[in-house]
C-alpha positions in Angstrom: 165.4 -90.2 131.0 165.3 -93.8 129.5 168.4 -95.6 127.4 167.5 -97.3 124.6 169.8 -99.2 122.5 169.4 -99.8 118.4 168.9 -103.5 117.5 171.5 -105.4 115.0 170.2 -105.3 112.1 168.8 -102.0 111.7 170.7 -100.3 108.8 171.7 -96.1 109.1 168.3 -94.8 109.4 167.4 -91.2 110.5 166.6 -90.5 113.7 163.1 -89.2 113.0 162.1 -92.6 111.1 163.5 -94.5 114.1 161.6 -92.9 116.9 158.5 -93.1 114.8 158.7 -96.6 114.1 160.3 -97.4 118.0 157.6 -95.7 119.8 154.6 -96.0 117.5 152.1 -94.6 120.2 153.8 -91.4 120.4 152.0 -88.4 119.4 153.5 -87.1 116.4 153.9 -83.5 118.1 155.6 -85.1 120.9 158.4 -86.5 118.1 158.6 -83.0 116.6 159.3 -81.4 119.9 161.9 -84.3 121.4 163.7 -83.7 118.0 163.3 -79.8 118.1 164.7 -79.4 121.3 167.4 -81.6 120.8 166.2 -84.2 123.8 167.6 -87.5 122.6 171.8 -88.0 122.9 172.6 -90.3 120.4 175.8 -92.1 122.1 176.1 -89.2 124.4 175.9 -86.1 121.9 172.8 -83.5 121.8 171.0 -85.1 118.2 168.2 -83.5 116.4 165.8 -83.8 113.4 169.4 -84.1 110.9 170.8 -86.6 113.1 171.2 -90.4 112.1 171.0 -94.0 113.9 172.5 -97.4 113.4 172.6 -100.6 114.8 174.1 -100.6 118.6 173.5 -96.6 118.9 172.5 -96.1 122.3 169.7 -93.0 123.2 169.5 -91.3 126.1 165.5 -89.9 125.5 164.5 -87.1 127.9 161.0 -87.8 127.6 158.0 -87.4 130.3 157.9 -91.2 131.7 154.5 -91.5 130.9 155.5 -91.6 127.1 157.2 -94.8 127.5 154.3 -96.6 129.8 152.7 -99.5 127.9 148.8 -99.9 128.8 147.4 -102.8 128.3 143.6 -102.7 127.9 143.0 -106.3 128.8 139.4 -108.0 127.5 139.8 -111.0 128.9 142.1 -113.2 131.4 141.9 -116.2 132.7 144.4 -119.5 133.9 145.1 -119.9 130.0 144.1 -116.8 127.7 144.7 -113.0 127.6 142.8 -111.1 125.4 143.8 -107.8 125.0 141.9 -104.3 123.3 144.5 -103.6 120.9 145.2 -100.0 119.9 145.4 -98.7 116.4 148.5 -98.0 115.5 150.7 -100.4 117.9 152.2 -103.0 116.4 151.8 -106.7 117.4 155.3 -108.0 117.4 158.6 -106.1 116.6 159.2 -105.6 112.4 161.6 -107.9 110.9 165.2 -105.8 112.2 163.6 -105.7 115.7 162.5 -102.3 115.6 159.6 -101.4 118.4 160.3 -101.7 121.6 156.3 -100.5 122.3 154.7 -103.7 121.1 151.7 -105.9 121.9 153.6 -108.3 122.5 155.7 -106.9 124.6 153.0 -105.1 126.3 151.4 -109.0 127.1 154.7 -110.1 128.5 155.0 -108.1 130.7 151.6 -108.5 132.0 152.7 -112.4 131.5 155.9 -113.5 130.7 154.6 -117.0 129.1 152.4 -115.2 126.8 152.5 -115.8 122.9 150.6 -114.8 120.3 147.5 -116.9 118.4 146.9 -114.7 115.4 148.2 -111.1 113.8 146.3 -107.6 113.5 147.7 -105.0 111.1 149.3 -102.4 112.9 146.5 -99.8 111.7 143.6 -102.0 113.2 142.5 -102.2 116.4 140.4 -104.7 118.2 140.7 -108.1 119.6 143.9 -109.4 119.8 144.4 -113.3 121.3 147.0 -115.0 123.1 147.9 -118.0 124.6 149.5 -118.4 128.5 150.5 -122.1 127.6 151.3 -124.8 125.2 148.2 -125.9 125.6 146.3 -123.2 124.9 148.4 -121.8 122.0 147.8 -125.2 120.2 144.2 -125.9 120.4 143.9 -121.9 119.2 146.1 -122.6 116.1 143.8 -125.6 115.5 141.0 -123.6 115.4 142.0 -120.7 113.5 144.0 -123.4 110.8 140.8 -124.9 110.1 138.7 -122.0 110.2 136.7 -123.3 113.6 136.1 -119.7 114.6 134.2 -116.5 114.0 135.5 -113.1 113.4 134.2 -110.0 112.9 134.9 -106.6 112.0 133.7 -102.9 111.4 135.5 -100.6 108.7 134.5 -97.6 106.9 134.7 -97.8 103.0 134.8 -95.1 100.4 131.6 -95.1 98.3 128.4 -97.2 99.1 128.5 -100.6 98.1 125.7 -102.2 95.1 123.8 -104.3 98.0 123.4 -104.3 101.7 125.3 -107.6 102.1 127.6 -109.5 100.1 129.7 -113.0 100.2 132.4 -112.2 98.1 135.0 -115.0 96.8 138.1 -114.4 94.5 142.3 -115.2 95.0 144.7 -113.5 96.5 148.6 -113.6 96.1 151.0 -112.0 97.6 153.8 -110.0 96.9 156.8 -110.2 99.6 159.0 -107.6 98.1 156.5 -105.0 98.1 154.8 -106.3 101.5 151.3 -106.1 99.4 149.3 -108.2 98.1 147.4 -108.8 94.9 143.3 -110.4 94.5 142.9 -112.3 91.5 139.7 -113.4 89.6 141.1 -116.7 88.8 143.6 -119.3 90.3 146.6 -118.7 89.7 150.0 -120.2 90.9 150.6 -119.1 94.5 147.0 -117.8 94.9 145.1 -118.9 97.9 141.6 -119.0 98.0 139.4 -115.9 99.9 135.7 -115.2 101.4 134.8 -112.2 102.5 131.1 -111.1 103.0 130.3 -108.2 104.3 126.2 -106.1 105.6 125.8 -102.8 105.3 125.2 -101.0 108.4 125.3 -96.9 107.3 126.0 -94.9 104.7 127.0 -91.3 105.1 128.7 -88.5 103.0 129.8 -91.0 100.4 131.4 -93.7 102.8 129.8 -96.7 104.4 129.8 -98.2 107.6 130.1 -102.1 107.4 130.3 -105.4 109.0 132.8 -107.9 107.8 133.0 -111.0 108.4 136.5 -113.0 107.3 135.8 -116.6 106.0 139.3 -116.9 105.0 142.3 -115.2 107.0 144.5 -114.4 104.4 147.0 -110.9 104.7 145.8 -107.7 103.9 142.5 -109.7 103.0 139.1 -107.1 104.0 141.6 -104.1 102.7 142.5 -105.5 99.1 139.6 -107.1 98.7 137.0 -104.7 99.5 139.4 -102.2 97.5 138.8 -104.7 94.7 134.8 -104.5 94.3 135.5 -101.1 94.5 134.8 -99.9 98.6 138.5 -99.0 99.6 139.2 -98.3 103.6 139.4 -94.7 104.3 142.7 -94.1 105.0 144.2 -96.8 103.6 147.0 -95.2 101.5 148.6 -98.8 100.1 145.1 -99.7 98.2 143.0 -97.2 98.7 142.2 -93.2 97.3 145.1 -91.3 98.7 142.8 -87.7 97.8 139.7 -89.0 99.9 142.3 -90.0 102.8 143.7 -86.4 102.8 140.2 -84.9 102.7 139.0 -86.8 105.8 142.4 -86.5 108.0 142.9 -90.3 108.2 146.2 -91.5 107.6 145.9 -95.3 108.6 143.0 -97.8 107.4 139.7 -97.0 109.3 139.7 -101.4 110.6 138.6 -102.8 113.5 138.4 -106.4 114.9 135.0 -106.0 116.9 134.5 -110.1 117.5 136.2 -113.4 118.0 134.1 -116.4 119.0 137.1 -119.5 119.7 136.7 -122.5 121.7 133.4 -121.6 123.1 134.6 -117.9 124.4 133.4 -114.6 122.4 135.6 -111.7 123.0 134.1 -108.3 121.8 135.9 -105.2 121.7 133.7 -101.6 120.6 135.6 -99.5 117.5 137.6 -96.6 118.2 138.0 -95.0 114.5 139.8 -91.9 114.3 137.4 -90.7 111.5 134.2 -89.6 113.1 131.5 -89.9 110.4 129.9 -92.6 112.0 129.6 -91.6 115.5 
């Protein structure tokens, strides 16, 4: 049995939504059962599938310990950097109320308390995920990545088959904070910011495509609104992509992955795990 307390913050919310977005690497059938057999006390009382949360609840979850173990797939270590294989479908950091107590970042401090972040994946992707053991370290990556001194790479399978086999696309993108999207213009606009995105061909297979992308720009949301934009949406991307191709394949998060970083003389590669298995 583990306790677990709610962060302040974190408005009524049912308990269901919680423990999906608290323990994002849980198996969705392991939530169904927890909740169907009633195996979380929510401050002490038996609390099922109807049952609600709010800030300073505490849970008592009788769950297998192994559920609440945090691997961390490590890439790379050395007297300043850990480079970790980040999973799809953990998050980096906590979300903005302090849900997630299963994060990469918490899964790097405990490997290393001093370690901090140098960049962001999407929760959905996977891949190569940087950070820094010192000042140092931290500052000479954020150098690099602020003025583009780097290479990054990554593999994601579209919907349709693009007009070439490689690309350099260019175009604006601004965001939209209140819906936590974002938008890709053709011209500038105010609040736009510049974005490159080229991309190769590497497959194509039963209407999707394998590809190779490389960011130019690192802007949010960047390969999956722009590639949706040119018309080669991520499978299973539901927030800019075809909901009805998702559904047919059985993905239900963007089909990204962050194969390659080359920073400060170091390339860390990390080999895509996608959940849809055209492309095998």
């Amino acid at each position: 049995m583990r306790q677990h307390t709610v962060p302040a913050g974190v408005p009524e919310i049912s308990l269901k939504s919680y423990l999906t977005r608290a323990f994002p690497a849980w198996p969705s059938w392991l939530i169904r059962e927890t909740l169907k057999k009633k195996d979380v006390r929510v401050n002490g009382a038996k609390s099922g599938a109807e049952a609600v949360v709010r800030a300073g609840d505490t849970l008592s979850i009788y769950v297998d310990d192994r559920y609440f173990e945090a691997p961390l797939q490590m890439i790379y270590e050395d007297d300043d950097w850990l480079v970790a294989d980040k999973p799809a479908g953990v998050p980096v950091d906590s979300d903005g109320r302090g849900v997630g107590g299963d994060t990469m970042l918490a899964r790097l401090k405990a490997h290393c308390p001093s370690a901090r972040l140098c960049h962001r994946l999407d929760t959905g992707t996977g891949g190569v995920l940087i950070a820094a053991k010192n000042d140092q370290a931290e500052q000479a990556a954020f150098r690099a990545f602020a003025a583009h001194d780097l290479v990054k790479l990554y593999r994601c399978i579209a919907v349709g088959q693009p007009p070439r086999d490689e690309a350099r696309l260019t175009a604006y993108l601004l965001k939209d904070a209140s819906a936590s999207s974002v938008r890709i213009l053709e011209h500038p606009a105010p609040g736009a910011l510049s974005i490159e995105t080229r991309y190769r061909l590497i497959e194509a297979r039963d209407a999707l495509s394998l590809l190779e992308v490389r960011l130019m720009t690192g802007r949010t949301h960047q390969i999956r609104a722009h590639l949706s934009y040119v018309g080669l949406p991520l499978l299973g991307d539901d927030k800019y992509g075809d909901r009805e191709e998702n559904r047919r394949w059985h993905v239900s998060q963007p089909q990204l992955w962050c194969v390659r970083i080359s920073l400060l003389g170091h390339t860390f590669e990390s080999r895509p795990r996608f959940s849809c298995r055209a492309f095998e």
